[in-house]
C-alpha positions in Angstrom: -55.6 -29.8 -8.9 -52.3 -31.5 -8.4 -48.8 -31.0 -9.7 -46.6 -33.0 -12.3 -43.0 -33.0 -13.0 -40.9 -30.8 -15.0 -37.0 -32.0 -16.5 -35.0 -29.7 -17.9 -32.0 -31.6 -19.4 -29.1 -30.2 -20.7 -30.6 -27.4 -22.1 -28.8 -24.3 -24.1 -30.1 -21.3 -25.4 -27.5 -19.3 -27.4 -28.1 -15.9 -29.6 -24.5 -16.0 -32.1 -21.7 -16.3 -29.7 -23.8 -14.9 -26.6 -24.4 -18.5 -24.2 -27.3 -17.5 -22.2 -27.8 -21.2 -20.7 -25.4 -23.5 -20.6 -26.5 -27.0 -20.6 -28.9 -26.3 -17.6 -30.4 -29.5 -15.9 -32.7 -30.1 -13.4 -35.9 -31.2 -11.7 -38.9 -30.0 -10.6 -40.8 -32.4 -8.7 -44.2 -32.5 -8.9 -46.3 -30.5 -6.4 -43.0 -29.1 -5.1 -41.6 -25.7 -4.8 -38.6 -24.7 -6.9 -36.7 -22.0 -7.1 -34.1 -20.6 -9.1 -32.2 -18.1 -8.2 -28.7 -16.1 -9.1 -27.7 -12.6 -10.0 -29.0 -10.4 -12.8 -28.2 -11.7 -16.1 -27.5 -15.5 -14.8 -30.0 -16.9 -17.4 -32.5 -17.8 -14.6 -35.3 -16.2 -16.6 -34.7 -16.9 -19.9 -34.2 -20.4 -18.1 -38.1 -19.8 -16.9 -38.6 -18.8 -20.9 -37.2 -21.9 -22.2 -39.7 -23.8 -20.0 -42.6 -22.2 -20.7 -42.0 -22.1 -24.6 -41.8 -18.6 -24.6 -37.8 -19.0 -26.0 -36.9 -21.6 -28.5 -34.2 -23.6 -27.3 -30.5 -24.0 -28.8 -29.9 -27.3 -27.5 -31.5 -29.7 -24.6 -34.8 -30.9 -23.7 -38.1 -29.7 -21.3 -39.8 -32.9 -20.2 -43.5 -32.5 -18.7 -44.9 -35.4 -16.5 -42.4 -37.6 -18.8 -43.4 -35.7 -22.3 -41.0 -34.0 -24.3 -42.6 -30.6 -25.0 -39.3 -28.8 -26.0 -40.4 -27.6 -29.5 -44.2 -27.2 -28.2 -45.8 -23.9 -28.5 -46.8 -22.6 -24.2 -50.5 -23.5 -25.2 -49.2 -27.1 -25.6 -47.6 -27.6 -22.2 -50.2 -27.0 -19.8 -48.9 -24.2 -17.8 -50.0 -21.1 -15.9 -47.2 -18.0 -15.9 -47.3 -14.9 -13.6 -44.9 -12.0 -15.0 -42.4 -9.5 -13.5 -45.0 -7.1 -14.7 -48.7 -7.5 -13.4 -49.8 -6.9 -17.6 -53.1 -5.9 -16.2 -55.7 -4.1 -18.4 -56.3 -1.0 -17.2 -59.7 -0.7 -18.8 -61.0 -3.7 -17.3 -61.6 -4.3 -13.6 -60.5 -6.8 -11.5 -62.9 -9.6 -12.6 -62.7 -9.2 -15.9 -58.8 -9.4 -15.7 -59.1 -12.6 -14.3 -61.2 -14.0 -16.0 -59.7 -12.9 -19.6 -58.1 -16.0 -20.3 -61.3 -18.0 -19.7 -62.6 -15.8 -21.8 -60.6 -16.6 -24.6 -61.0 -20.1 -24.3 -64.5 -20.1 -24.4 -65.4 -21.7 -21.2 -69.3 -21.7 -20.3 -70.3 -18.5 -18.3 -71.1 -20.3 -15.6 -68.1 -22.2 -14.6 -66.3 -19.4 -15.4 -68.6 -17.5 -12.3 -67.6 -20.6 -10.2 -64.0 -20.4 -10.2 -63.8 -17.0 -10.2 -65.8 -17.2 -6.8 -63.6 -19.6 -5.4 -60.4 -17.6 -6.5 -61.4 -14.3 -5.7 -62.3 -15.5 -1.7 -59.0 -17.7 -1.4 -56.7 -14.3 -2.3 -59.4 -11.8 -0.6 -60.6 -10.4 -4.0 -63.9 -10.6 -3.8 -64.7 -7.0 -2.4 -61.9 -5.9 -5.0 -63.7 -7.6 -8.1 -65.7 -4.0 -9.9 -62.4 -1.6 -9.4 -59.6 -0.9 -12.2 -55.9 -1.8 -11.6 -55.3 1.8 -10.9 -57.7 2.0 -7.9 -56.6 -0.9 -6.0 -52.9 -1.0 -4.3 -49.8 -3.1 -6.3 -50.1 -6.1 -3.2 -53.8 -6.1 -4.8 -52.7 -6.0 -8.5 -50.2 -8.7 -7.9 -53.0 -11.1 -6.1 -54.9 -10.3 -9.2 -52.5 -11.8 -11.6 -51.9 -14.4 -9.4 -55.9 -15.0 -9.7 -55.6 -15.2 -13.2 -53.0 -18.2 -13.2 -54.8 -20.2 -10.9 -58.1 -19.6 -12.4 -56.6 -21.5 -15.2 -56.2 -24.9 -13.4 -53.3 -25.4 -14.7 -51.1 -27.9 -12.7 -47.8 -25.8 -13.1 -47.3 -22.2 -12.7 -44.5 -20.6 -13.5 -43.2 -17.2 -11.6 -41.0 -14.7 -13.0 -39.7 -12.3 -9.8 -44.2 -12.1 -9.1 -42.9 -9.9 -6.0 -39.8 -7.5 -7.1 -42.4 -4.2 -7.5 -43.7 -4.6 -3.6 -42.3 -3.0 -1.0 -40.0 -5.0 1.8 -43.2 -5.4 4.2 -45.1 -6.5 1.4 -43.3 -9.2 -0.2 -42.5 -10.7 3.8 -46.5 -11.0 3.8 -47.2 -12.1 0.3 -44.1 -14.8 0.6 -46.2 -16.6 3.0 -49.4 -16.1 1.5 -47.7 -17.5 -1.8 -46.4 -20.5 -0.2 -49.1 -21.6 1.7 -51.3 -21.5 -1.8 -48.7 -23.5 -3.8 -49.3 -25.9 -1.1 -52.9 -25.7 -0.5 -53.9 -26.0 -4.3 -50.6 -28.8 -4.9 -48.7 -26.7 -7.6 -45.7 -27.6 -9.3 -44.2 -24.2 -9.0 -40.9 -22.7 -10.6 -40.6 -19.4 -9.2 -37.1 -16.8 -10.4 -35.9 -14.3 -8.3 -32.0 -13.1 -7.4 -33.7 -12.1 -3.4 -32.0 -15.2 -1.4 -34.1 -14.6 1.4 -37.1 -15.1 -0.9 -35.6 -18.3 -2.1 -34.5 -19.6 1.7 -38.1 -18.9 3.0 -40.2 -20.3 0.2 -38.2 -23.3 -1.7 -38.2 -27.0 -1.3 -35.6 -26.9 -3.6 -33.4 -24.0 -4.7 -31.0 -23.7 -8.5 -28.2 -21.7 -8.2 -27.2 -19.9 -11.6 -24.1 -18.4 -12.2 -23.2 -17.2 -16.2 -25.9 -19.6 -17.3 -24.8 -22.7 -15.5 -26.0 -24.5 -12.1 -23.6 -24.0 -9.9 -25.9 -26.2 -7.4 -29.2 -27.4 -7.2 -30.4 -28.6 -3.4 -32.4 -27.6 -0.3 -32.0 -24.5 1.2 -30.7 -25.7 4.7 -28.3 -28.0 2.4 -26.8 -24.8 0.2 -26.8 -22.8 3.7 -24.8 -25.3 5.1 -22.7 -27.7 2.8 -22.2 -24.7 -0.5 -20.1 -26.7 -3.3 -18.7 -23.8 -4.5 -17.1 -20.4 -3.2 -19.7 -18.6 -5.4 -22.7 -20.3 -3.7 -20.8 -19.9 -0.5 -20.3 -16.2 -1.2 -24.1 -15.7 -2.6 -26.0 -17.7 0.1 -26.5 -16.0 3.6 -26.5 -12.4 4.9 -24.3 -11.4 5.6 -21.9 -13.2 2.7 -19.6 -15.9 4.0 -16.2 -14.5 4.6 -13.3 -16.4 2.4 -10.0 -16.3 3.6 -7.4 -16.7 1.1 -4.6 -19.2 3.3 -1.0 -20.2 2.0 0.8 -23.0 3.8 3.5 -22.1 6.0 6.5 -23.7 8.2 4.0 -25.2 10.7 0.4 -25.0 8.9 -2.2 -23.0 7.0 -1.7 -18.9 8.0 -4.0 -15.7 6.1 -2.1 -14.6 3.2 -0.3 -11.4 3.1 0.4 -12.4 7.0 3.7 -12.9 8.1 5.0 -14.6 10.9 3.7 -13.1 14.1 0.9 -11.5 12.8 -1.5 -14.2 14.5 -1.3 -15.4 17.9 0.1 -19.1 16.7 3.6 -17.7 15.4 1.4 -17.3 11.4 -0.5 -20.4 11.2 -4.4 -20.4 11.8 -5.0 -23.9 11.0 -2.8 -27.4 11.0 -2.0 -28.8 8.0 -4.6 -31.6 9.0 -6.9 -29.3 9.3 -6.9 -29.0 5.3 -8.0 -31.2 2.8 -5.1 -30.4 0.6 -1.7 -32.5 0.4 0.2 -29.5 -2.4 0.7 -25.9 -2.2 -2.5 -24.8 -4.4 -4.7 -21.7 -3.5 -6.9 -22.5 -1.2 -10.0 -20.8 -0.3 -11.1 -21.1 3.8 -14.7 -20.0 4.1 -16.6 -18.6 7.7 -19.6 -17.5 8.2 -20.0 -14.3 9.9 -22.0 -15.5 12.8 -19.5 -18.2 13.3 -17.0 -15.7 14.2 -16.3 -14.9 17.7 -14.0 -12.7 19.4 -11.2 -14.8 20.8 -10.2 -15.0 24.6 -7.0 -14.6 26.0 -4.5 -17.2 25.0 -6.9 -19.2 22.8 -5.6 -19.1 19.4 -7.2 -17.1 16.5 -6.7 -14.5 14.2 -5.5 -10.9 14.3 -7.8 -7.8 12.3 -8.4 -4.5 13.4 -11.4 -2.9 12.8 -12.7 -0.9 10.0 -16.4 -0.4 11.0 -18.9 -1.5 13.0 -22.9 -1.3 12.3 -24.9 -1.5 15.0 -28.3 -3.8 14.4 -29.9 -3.7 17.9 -29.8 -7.7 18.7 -26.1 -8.0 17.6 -23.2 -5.6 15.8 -21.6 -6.2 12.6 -18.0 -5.8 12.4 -16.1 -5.0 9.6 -12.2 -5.2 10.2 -9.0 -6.4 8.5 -5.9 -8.5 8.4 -3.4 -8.1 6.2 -5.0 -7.0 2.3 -8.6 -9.0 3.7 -11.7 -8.1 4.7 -13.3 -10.0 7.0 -17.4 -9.5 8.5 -18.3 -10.9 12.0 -21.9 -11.3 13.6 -20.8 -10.3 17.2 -23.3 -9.4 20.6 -24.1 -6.3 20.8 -22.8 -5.7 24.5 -19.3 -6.2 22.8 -18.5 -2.4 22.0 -15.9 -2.3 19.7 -14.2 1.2 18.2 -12.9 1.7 14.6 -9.0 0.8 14.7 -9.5 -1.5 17.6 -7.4 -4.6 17.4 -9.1 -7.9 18.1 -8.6 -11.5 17.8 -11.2 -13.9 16.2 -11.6 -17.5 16.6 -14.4 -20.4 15.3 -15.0 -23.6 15.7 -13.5 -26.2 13.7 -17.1 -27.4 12.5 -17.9 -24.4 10.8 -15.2 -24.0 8.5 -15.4 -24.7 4.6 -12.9 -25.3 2.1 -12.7 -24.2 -1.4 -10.0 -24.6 -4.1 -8.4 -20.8 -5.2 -8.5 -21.5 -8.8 -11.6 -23.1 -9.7 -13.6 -22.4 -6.3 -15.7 -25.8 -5.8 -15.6 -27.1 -2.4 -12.4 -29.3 -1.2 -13.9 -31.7 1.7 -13.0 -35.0 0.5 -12.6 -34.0 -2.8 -8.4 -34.0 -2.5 -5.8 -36.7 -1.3 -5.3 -37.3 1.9 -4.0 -34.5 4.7 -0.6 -34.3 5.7 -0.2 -35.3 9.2 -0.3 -32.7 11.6 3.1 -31.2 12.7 4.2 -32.4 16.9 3.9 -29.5 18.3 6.7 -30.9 21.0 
């Protein structure tokens, strides 16, 4: 079995004036790992929908291994799909589940026995194959539907959030069994779900919806590291990026709402070289939370006091505030720290990220030229 392509171009799928997807495009290369992934009611699944011929779509195209296959029924694109819901038959066992769609089909009895050998021993089902869905656990029942895609030999299979009814330790353990059959058997996979860490640990390539757009479509390290907009900045990571809304002032950048004084620089946190940005427009400055560190005396940084601190063993993290923001830090646990404490964080000039205030997509390079920075003489 080996994986072919999927391209979604441009694609819409509208009900009246509701826009569910919104000129989507992307790619699915073949034998790859996709995922997309946003918050509820992004359009990711009807997005899944639309490619599987379950929806009919607006506008757009869904090419497969180069064939358009837009206005094709799902039993004319070659696909296997696993559900949110297992849709198990609870009068027939485990087998027989698997094997329905085989059934259907009409393939001889005994290469039906012959996959469903070779399924049921590569996801452990074979000592599960007599029981009903109701007598074997929902780890068990979601392996079983996972059986019945394969069993299909289908070179795509499509996922719609396979893993949202397990329980945390559960979905860690079947993540890696998942991904280690997608690879083993060459699937082109397109898997939803809005669980990031799901998405980090699994994709080749993650699609970031947002109101039924892509907001970005790259490899995880890649979003993690270089986000394009404050919304993928904001969704990707735990804890969230922190963005810090900064206004230019006499002698750089300072935290809004923060008068002179209130930083350890006279108000200004970064030079004016330090930003991308030659006018006066909102500008977004995005941290991460582990990039945050508290700030020794006399090196500059920013003044907060803090609101809260939750301790997670390995490290704490801090919640405190300057001016009307919140900011989160990823600090060492030896570092005790009380609620109304006043501190001073710093970062280092690599990890910090830029993003417009009105429209939020990334800055870097994307504006004219920085202002020199100011002599400090």
């Amino acid at each position: 079995m080996s994986g072919v392509s999927i391209e979604v171009r441009a694609l819409e799928k509208r009900w009246g004036e509701t826009v569910a997807v919104d000129r989507v495009s992307f790619t699915a290369e073949a034998g790859a790992f996709t995922v997309l992934l946003g918050p509820s009611g992004c359009g990711k699944s009807t997005t899944l929908r639309l490619v599987a011929g379950l929806e009919s779509a607006s506008g757009g195209q869904v090419l497969i291994d180069g064939r358009d296959v837009t206005h094709r029924p799902p039993n004319g694109r070659d696909i296997a799909m696993v559900f949110q819901s297992y849709a198990l038959f609870p009068h027939l066992n485990v087998a027989e589940n698997i094997l329905f769609g085989l059934k259907v089909r009409r393939v001889a009895k005994a290469e039906r026995a012959r996959r469903l050998d070779r399924v049921a021993e590569m996801l452990g089902l074979t000592p599960l194959l007599h029981r009903k869905p109701s007598q074997i656990s929902g780890g068990q029942q979601q392996r079983t539907a996972l059986a019945r895609a394969i069993i299909a030999e289908k070179p795509i299979c499509l996922m719609d959030e396979p893993l949202s009814n397990l329980d945390a330790k559960l979905r860690h353990e079947m993540r890696n069994e998942l991904r280690a059959l997608q690879r083993a058997l060459g699937l082109t996979m397109v898997y939803v779900t809005h669980d990031q860490a799901e998405a980090l640990s699994m994709a080749d390539r993650i699609v970031v919806l947002n109101q039924g757009r892509v907001e970005q479509a790259d490899a995880p390290r890649a979003l993690y590291d270089r986000p394009t907009s404050a919304f993928v900045a904001r969704f990707i990571g735990t804890p969230p990026m922190n963005l810090i809304e900064i206004a230019r002032c006499e002698d750089g950048w300072r935290a809004a709402g923060v008068e002179n004084g209130g930083t350890s620089r006279g108000g200004a946190i970064l030079d004016r070289a330090s930003v991308p940005v030659a006018d006066a427009r909102p500008v977004l400055l995005g941290v991460r939370p582990e990039d945050l560190a508290l700030a020794d005396a006399g090196t500059p940084g920013i003044e907060a006091t803090v609101e809260s601190v939750e301790y997670l063993g390995a490290d704490n993290l801090v919640s405190c505030r300057t001016a009307d923001q919140v900011l989160t830090a990823r600090l060492p646990h030896r570092r005790r720290l009380q609620a109304g404490a006043p501190i001073r964080l710093t970062w280092p000039a690599r990890a910090q990220h830029f993003f417009d205030g009105g429209s939020g997509r990334r800055l870097d390079g994307d504006g004219p030229a920085p202002i020199p920075a100011i002599s400090k003489a």
